[in-house]
LUMSE-761813 format. One record per residue (C-alpha): residue in three letters; x negated, y, z. Coordinates in nm, 2 decimals. Layout:
REM residues N
 gunu     px     py     pz
  Ala      X      Y      Z
...
//
This chain:
REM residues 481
 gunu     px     py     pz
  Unk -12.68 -12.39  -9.53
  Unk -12.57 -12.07  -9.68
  Unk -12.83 -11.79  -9.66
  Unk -12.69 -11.50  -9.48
  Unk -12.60 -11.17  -9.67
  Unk -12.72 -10.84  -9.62
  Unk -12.30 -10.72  -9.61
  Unk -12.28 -11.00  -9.30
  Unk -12.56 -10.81  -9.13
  Unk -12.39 -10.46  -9.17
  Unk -12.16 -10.49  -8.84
  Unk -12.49 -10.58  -8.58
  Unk -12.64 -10.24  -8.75
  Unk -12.34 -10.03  -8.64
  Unk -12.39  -9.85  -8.32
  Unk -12.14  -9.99  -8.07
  Unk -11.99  -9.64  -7.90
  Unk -11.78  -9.84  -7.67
  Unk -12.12 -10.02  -7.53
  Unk -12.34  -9.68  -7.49
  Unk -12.05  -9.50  -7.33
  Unk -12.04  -9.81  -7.09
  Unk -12.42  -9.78  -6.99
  Unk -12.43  -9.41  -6.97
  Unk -12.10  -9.37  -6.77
  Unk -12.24  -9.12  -6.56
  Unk -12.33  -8.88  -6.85
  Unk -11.97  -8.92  -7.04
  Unk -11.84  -8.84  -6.71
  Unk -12.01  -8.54  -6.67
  Unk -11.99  -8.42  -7.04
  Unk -11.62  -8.47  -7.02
  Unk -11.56  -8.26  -6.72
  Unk -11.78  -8.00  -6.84
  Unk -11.63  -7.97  -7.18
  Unk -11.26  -8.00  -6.98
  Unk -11.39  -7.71  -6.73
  Unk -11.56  -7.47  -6.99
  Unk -11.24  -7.31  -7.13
  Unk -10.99  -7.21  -6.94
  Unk -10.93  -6.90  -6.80
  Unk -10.77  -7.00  -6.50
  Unk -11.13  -7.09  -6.38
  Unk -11.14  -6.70  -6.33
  Unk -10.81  -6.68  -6.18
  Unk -10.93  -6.61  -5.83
  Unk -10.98  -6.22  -5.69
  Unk -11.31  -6.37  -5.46
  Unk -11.48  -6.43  -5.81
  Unk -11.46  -6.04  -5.84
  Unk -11.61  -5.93  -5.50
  Unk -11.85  -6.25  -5.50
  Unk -12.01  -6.08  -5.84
  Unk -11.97  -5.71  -5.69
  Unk -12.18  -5.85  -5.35
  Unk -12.42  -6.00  -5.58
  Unk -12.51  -5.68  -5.75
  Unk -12.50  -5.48  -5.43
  Unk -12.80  -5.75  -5.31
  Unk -12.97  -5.66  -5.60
  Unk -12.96  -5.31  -5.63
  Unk -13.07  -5.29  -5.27
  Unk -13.28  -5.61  -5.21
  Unk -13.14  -5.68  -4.90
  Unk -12.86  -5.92  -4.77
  Unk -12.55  -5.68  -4.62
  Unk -12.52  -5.74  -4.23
  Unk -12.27  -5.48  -4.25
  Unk -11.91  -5.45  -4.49
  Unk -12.05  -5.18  -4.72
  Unk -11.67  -5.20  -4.96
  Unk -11.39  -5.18  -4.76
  Unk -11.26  -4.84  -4.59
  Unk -11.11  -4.99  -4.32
  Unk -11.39  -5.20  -4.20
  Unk -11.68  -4.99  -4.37
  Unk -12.00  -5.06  -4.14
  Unk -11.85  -5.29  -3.88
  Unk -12.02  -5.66  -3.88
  Unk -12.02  -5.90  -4.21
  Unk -12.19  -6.25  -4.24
  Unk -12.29  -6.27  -4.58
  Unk -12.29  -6.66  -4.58
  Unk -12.27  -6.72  -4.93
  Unk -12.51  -6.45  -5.04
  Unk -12.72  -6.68  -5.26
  Unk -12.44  -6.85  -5.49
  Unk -12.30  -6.47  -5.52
  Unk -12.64  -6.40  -5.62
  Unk -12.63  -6.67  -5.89
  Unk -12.33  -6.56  -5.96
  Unk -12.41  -6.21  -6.03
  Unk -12.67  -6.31  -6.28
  Unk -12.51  -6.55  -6.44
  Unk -12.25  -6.22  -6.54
  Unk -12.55  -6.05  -6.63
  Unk -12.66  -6.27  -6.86
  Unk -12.34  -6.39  -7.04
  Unk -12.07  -6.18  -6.90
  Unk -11.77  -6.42  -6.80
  Unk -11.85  -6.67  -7.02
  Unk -12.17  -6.67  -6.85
  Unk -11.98  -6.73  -6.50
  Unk -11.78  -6.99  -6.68
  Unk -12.06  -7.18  -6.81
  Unk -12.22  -7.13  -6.44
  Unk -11.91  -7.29  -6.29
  Unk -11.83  -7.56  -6.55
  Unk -12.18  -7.69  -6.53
  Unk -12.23  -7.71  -6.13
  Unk -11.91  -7.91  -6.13
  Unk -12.01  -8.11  -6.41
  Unk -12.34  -8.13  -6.25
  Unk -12.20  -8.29  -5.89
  Unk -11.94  -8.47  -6.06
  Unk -12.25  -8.64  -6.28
  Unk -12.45  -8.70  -5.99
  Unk -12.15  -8.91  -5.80
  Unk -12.11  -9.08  -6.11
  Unk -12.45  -9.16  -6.10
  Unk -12.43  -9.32  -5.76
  Unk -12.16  -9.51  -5.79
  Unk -12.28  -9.67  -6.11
  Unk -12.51  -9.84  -5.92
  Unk -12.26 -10.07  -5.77
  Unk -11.90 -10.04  -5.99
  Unk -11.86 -10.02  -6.38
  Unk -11.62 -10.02  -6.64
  Unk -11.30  -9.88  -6.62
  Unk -11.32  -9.92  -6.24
  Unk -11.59  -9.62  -6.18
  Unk -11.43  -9.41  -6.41
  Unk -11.05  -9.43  -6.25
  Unk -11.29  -9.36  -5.92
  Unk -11.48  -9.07  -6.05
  Unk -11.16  -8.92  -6.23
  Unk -10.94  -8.94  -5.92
  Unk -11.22  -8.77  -5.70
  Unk -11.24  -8.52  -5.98
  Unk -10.89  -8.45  -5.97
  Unk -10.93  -8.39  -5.62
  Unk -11.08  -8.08  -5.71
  Unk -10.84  -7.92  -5.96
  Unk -10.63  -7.73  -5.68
  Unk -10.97  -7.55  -5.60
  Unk -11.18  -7.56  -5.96
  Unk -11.26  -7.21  -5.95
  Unk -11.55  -6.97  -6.06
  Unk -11.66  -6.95  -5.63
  Unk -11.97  -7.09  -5.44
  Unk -11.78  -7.40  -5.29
  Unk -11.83  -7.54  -5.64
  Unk -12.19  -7.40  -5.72
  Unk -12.30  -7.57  -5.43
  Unk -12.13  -7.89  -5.53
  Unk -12.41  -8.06  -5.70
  Unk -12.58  -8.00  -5.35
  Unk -12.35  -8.14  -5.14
  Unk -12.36  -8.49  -5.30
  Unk -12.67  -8.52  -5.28
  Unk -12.65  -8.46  -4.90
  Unk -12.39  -8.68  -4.89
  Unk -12.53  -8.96  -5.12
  Unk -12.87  -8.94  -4.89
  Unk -12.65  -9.00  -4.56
  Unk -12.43  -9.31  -4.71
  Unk -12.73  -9.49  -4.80
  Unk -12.94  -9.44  -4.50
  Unk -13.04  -9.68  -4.29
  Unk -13.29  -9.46  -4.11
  Unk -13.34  -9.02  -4.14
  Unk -13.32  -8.92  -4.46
  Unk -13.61  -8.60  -4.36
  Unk -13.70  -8.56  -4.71
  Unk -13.36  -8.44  -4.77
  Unk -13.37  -8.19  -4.53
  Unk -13.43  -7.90  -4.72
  Unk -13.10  -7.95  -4.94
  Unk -12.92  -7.83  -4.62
  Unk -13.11  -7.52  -4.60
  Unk -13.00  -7.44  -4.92
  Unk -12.63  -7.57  -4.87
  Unk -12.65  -7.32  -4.55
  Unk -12.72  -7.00  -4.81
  Unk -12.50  -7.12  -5.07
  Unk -12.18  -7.21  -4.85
  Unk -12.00  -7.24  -4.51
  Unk -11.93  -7.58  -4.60
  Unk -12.27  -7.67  -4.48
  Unk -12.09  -7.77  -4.14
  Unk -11.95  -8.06  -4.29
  Unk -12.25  -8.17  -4.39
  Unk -12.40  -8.16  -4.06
  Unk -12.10  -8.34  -3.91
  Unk -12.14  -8.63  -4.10
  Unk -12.44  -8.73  -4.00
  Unk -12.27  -8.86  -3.66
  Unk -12.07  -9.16  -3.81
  Unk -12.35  -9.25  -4.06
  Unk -12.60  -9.22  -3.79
  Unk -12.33  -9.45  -3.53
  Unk -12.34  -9.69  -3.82
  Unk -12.71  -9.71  -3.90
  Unk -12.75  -9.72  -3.52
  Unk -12.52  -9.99  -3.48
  Unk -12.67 -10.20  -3.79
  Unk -13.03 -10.19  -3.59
  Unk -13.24 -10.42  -3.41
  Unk -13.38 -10.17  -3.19
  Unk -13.11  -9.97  -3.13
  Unk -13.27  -9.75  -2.87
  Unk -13.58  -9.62  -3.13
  Unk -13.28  -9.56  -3.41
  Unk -13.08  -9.36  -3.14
  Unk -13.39  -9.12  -3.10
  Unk -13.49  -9.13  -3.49
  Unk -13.10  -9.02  -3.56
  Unk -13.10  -8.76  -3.25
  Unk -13.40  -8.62  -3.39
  Unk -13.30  -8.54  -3.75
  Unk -12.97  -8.41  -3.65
  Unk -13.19  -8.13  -3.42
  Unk -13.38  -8.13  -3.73
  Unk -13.07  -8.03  -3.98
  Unk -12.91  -7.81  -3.70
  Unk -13.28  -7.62  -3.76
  Unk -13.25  -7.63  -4.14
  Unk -12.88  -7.47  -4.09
  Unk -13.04  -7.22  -3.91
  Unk -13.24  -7.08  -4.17
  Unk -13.06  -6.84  -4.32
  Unk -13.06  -6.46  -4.30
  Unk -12.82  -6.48  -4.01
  Unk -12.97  -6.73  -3.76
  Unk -12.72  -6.83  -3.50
  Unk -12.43  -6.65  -3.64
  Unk -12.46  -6.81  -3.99
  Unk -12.44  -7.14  -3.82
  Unk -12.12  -7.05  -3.56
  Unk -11.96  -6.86  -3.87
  Unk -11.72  -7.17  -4.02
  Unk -11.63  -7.28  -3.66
  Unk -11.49  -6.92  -3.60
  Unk -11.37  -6.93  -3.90
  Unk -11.15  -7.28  -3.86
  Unk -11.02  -7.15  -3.55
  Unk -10.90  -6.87  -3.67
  Unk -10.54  -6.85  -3.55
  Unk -10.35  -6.75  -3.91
  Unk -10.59  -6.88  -4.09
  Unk -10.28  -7.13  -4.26
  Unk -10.12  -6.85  -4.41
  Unk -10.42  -6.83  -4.68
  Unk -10.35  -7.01  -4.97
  Unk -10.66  -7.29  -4.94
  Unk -10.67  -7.31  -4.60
  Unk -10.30  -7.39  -4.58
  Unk -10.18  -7.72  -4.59
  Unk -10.07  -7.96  -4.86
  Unk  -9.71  -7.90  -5.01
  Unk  -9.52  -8.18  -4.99
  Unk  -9.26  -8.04  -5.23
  Unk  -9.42  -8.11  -5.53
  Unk  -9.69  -8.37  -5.65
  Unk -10.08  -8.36  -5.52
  Unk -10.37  -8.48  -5.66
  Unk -10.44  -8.60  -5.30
  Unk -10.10  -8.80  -5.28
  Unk -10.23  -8.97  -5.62
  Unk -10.56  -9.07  -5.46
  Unk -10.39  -9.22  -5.19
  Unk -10.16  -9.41  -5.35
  Unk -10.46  -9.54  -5.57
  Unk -10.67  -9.66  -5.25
  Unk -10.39  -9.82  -5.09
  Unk -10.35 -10.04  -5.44
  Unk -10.71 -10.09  -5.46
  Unk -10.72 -10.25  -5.07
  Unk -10.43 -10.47  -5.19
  Unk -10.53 -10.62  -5.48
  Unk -10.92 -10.60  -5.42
  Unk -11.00 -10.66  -5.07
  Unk -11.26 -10.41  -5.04
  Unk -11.47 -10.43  -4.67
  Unk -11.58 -10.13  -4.52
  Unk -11.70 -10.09  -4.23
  Unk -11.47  -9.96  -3.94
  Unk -11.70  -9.59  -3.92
  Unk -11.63  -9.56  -4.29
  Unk -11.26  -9.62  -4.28
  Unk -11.27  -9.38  -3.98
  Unk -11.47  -9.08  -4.21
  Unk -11.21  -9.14  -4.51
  Unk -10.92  -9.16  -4.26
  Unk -11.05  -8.83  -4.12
  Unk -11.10  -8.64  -4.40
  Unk -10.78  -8.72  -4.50
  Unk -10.62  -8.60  -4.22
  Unk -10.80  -8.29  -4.26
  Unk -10.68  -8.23  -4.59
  Unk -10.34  -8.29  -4.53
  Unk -10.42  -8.00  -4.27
  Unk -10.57  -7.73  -4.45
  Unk -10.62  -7.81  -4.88
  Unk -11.01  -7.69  -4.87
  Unk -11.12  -8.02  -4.70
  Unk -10.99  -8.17  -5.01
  Unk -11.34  -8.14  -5.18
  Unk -11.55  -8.32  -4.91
  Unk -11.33  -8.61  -4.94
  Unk -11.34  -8.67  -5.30
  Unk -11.73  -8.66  -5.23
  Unk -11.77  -8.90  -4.97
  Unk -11.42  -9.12  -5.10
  Unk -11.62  -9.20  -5.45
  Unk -11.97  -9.25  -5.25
  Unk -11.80  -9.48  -4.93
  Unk -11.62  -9.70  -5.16
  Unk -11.84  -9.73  -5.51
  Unk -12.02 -10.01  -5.31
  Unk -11.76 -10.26  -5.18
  Unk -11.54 -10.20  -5.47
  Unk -11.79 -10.30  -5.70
  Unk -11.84 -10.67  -5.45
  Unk -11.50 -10.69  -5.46
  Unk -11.52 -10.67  -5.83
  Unk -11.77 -10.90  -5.82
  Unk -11.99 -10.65  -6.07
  Unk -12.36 -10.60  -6.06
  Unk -12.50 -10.31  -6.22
  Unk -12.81 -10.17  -6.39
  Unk -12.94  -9.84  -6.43
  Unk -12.92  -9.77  -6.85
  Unk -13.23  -9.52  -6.94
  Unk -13.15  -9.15  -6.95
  Unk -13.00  -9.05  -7.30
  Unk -13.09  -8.70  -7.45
  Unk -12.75  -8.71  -7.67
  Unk -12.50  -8.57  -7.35
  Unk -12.74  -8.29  -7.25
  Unk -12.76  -8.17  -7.60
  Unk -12.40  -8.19  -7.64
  Unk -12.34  -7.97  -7.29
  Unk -12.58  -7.69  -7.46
  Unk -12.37  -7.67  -7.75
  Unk -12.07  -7.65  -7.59
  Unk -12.23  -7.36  -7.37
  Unk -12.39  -7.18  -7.65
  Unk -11.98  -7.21  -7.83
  Unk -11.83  -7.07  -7.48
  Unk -12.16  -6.79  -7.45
  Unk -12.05  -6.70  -7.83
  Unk -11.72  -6.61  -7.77
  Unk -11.63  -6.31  -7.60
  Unk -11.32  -6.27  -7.34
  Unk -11.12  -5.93  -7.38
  Unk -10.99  -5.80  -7.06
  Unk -10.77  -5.88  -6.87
  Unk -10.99  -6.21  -6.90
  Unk -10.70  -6.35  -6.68
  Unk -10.33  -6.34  -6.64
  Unk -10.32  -6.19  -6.35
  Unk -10.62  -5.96  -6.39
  Unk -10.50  -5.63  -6.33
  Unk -10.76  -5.45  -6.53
  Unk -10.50  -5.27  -6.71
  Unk -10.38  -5.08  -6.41
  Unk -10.68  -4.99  -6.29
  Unk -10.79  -4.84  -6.59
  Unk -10.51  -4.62  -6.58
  Unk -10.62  -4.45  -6.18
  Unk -10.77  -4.17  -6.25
  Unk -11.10  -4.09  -6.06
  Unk -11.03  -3.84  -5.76
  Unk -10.72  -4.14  -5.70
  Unk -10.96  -4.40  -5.71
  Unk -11.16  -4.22  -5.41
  Unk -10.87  -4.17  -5.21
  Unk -10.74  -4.45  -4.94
  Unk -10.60  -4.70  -5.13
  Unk -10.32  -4.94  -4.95
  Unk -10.35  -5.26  -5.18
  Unk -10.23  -5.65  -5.17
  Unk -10.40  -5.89  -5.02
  Unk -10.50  -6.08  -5.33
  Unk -10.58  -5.75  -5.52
  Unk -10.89  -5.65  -5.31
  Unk -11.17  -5.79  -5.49
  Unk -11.03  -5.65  -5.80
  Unk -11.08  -5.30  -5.69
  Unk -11.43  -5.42  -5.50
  Unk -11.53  -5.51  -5.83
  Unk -11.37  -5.18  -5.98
  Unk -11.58  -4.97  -5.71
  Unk -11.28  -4.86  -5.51
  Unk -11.29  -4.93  -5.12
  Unk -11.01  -5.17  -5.09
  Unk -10.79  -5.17  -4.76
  Unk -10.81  -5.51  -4.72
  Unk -10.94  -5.82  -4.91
  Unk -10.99  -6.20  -4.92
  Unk -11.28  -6.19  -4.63
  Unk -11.02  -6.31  -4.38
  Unk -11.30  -6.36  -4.13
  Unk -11.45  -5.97  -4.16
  Unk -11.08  -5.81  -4.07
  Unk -10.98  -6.10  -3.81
  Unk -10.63  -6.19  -3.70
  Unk -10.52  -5.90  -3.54
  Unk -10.59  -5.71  -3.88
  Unk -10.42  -5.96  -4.08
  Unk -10.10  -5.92  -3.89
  Unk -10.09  -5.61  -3.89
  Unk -10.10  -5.61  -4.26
  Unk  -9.85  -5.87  -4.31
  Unk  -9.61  -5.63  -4.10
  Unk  -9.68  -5.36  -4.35
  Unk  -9.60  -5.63  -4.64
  Unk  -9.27  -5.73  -4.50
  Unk  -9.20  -5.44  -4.68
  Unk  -9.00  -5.22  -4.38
  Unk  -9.01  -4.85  -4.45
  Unk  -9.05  -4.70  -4.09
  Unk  -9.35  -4.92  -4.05
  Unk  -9.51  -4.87  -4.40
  Unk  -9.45  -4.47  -4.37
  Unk  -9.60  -4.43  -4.02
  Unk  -9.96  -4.63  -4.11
  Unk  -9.98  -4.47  -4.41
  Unk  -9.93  -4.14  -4.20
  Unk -10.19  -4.24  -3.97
  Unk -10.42  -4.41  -4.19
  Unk -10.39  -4.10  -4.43
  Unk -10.33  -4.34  -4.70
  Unk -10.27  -4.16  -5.08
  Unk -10.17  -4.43  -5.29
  Unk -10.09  -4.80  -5.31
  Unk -10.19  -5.08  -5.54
  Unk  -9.95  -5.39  -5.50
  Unk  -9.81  -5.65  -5.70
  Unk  -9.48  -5.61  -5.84
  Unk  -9.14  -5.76  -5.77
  Unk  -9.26  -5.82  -5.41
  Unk  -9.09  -5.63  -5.11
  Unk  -9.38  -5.40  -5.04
  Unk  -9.34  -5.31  -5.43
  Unk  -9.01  -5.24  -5.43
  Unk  -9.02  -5.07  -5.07
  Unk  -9.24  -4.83  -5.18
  Unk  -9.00  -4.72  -5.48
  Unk  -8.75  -4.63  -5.22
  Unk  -9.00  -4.46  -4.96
  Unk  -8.93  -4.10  -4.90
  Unk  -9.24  -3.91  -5.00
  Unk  -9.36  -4.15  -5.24
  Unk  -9.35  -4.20  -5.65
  Unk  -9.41  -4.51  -5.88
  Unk  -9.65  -4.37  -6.09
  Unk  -9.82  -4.67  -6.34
  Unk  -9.65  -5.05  -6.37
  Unk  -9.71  -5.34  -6.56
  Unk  -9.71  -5.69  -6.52
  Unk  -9.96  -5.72  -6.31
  Unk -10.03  -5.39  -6.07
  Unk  -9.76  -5.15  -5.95
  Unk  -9.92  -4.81  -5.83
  Unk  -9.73  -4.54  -5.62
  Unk  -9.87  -4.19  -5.50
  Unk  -9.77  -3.96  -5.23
  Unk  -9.62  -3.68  -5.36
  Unk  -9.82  -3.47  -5.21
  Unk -10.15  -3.60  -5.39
  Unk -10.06  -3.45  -5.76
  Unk -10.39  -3.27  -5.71
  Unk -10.52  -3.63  -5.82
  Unk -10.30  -3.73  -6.11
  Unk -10.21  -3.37  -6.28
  Unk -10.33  -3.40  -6.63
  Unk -10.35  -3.76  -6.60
  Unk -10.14  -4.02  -6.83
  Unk -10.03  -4.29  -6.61
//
C-alpha cells in the first residue's frame, strides 16, 4: 500500500467554515443581525427615541420617576405613567456614553441579543438551513418596528419569558422575576402575562392530576400578576396597556394601525412560508398552539405592534415539531469566543465613528437651531411627529407621541387643527395664545399657515417649516432665520 503523503493530509487540517457555522447557528445568527442592525440610520428615525433619552436624563437629574408630564405645555403637571422608565434610563446612558452610536450599539445588540437567544432555542430541535429560514423570517418580522425604543431593549427579555412558558410543563417561578423587569422596561409586559393562559390550558390538559396542575398554574399566574405589579406605579402600571389598546383612535398612529395591504409585508411573507411548511412537512401542533399563532396573527393584521410577539412565540411554537417533521435531532455545540469578539469589534467601529447632525433624514435639527431663544420659550403649535424633537431640544412641545398622556379627545382636537382650516387654526391659536408653529412642510397645516392672516413663514427647510405671529418680532428682531 502506498504510504499517505503529508499534501493528502492538508484538506482534513483545513477548518471547515461551513461545519462551525452549522454548530454555532445561534451565534451567526445573532452576529449577522447585529452587524446588519449597527449601521443604519434609520434605526434613529423615530421622534420617541428623542423624548425617551430626554425622560431618561430628567430621571437622573432628579432621581425620581415623573408621575406627572414635566415637557409638554399643554399637559404640564396633569398625570403620566412612566412605564418604560427603566429602558429610557438605559437609554439615556447609553447616549452618555457613546452619543448615538452609543444608542445604536444599545439597540443593535438587544435585538441581536433576543434574536440569539430564539436562535438558541430553536436549535435544540431544527438545524440547517431550516432554523435559519425560521429565525430570518421572525426577524424580518421585526423590520417594520427595528427602532432605537424600549420594545426592542426589552426583547432579549421577552424570549426568555416566552421560551420558559413553551417549555413548561409545570410553573416556571424561577422565571418570575424577568416579568418584573419586562413590567419597568415595557407595556408589552401584558402579553406576557396573557400567555400564560393557553400554555397553562395545555400543561393542564397534558396532566395526570389535572386538578393539582389547575392550582399550581392559578397560582403562578396571581404570582406574575404580583411581579407586574412591581413597578413604580402599582395598579396603574399594570391597567396602563389595557387603556391604552382601547383607546378609541388609537389606529390612526402609525404602529398601532393596521397592516397595509397595498404593498408587501414582512407578515404576508411569514405566512405564506408557514402555510408551505404545513404542506410539505406535516408539522403537529397542538390545537392551543395553532390557536396562540392563529391569534397573534389576527392581532397583527389589527394593529402592526403585535407583530413582534408573534415572531417570538412563531419561531419558539414551531422549532419543535418542524424539526420531528424533519426528522432532525440536535446537539448543543460548546460556546465559541470567535462571534462575541467579532460583535465588540464591530461596536468599538460604530463607537469610533461619529454621526454629524441631523443624524437622520428627517431630523429637524437644522430648524431648530435656527429659533432663537425668547421663540423657543413661547407656545409652540408643532406636528405630531415633531414633539420629541423639541422635548429633546428643551422646548415644551404642544403635543407629542405619548398618545395615552393627551387622550382622545386631545388628539381630535389636534387632527382638526391639522386639517389645516384657517378659522379653526386662527381661533386656538387665539385662545391658546400660541406664538409660533413648528410643522412639517408640504402638509396642509404647512401651507395653511403661509396663508393665515396675522402670521409669517419665517425659517424652511426640508425638514421643519416655522411661522410666527406677527406680532411676536420682539422674539426674532436681530435674529437670522
Amino acid at each position: 500500500m502506498k504510504p499517505q503523503t503529508a499534501a493528502a493530509a492538508l484538506p482534513a487540517s483545513r477548518p471547515n467554515i461551513g461545519a462551525w457555522v452549522s454548530a454555532h447557528a445561534a451565534a451567526a445568527l445573532a452576529l449577522l443581525v447585529f452587524a446588519l442592525a449597527l449601521w443604519p440610520p434609520a434605526l434613529l428615525n423615530d421622534t420617541d427615541t428623542w423624548w425617551h433619552l430626554a425622560a431618561g436624563d430628567w430621571m437622573v437629574a432628579h432621581h425620581a420617576v415623573p408621575h406627572a408630564d414635566p415637557f409638554s405645555w399643554t399637559f404640564a403637571g396633569k398625570p403620566w405613567v412612566a412605564h418604560e422608565w427603566l429602558s429610557e434610563i438605559i437609554l439615556s446612558r447609553a447616549f452618555l456614553f457613546g452619543a448615538w452610536p452609543g444608542v445604536m450599539v444599545l439597540t443593535a445588540a438587544c435585538f441581536a441579543t433576543g434574536i440569539g437567544l430564539m436562535a438558541r432555542e430553536a436549535a435544540k430541535h431544527i438545524g440547517g438551513l431550516a432554523l435559519w429560514l425560521l429565525v430570518l423570517i421572525a426577524a424580518a418580522l421585526f423590520g417594520p418596528h427595528l427602532l432605537a425604543r424600549p420594545h426592542i431593549l426589552v426583547l432579549p427579555v421577552m424570549v426568555l419569558w416566552l421560551s420558559a412558558l413553551s417549555r413548561a410543563k409545570t410553573p416556571p417561578w424561577a422565571w418570575l422575576p424577568l416579568m418584573t423587569l419586562w413590567a419597568n422596561m415595557h407595556g408589552s409586559f401584558i402579553a406576557g402575562l396573557a400567555l400564560i393562559a393557553p400554555f397553562a390550558l395545555e400543561a393542564v390538559l397534558a396532566s395526570d392530576t389535572r386538578s393539582k396542575a389547575v392550582l399550581m398554574w392559578a397560582g403562578f399566574t396571581v404570582a406574575a400578576l404580583a411581579a407586574a405589579l412591581l413597578t413604580p406605579f402599582g395598579v396603574d402600571g399594570l391597567l396602563f396597556p389595557l387603556k391604552l389598546f382601547t383607546m378609541r383612535n388609537l389606529d390612526g398612529i402609525g404602529e398601532w394601525g393596521p397592516v397595509a395591504f397595498t404593498k408587501p409585508q414582512p407578515l404576508f411573507i411569514a405566512a405564506a412560508a408557514l402555510a408551505f411548511a404545513v404542506w410539505r412537512v406535516r408539522p403537529r401542533l397542538s390545537l392551543v398552539r395553532w390557536a396562540v399563532l392563529a391569534g397573534l396573527f389576527a392581532m397583527s393584521l389589527h394593529q402592526q405592534r403585535h407583530e413582534m410577539v408573534l415572531a417570538v412565540a412563531a419561531v419558539l411554537i414551531l422549532a419543535q415539531p418542524l424539526g420531528q417533521a424533519l426528522g432532525q435531532s440536535r446537539e448543543t455545540a460548546r460556546p465559541s469566543p470567535w462571534p462575541a469578539l467579532a460583535a465588540v469589534l464591530l461596536a468599538a467601529a460604530r463607537l469610533a465613528i461619529p454621526m454629524a447632525s441631523p443624524v437622520t433624514a428627517s431630523d429637524p435639527s437644522e430648524a431648530l437651531a435656527h429659533v432663537p431663544a425668547g421663540l423657543a420659550h413661547a407656545r409652540v403649535f408643532n406636528a405630531y411627529d415633531m414633539g420629541g424633537y423639541l422635548i429633546r431640544a428643551g422646548i415644551a412641545p404642544y403635543i407629542d407621541s405619548r398618545a395615552d398622556l393627551y387622550g382622545p379627545a386631545f388628539l381630535d382636537r389636534y387632527a382638526d387643527l391639522a386639517a389645516g382650516r384657517s378659522d379653526v387654526m386662527a381661533k386656538a391659536f387665539d385662545n391658546d395664545g400660541v406664538k409660533w408653529t413648528f410643522l412639517r412642510p408640504d402638509t396642509p397645516m404647512a401651507r395653511a399657515m403661509d396663508r393665515l392672516p396675522g402670521w409669517r413663514r419665517a425659517y424652511a427647510d426640508g425638514n421643519a417649516v416655522i411661522h410666527v405671529r406677527r406680532d411676536s418680532r420682539n422674539f426674532v428682531d436681530g435674529h437670522d432665520f
